[in-house]
C-alpha positions, 0 to 999 in steps of 0.5 A: 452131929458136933461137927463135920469136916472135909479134906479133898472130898474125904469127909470126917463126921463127929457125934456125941452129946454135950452136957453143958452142965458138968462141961462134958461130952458123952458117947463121941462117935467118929465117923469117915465113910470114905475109909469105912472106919468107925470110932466109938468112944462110950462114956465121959470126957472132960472138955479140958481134956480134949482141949489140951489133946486137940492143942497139944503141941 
């Protein structure tokens, strides 16, 4: 588990496998059991890229 996030008791759980060495993450899985929704994201992603998504204004 990367992280785990809480918002008026709904929680948000986020997986994936982190590789240190090319500053990558790999197979990230989001998923909220109070919406019964499963997110499957299968292969590489830069972490420049999800930086620049996560703080995009």
């Amino acid at each position: 588990m990367l992280m785990e996030a809480s918002d008026s008791g709904d929680k948000m759980k986020i997986y994936g496998v982190m590789d240190e060495k090319s500053d990558k993450l790999q197979n990230f899985v989001m998923y909220s059991p109070s919406d019964c929704a499963l997110i499957c994201i299968f292969g590489s992603i830069s972490m420049d890229v999800v930086a620049k998504q996560a703080f995009n204004d």
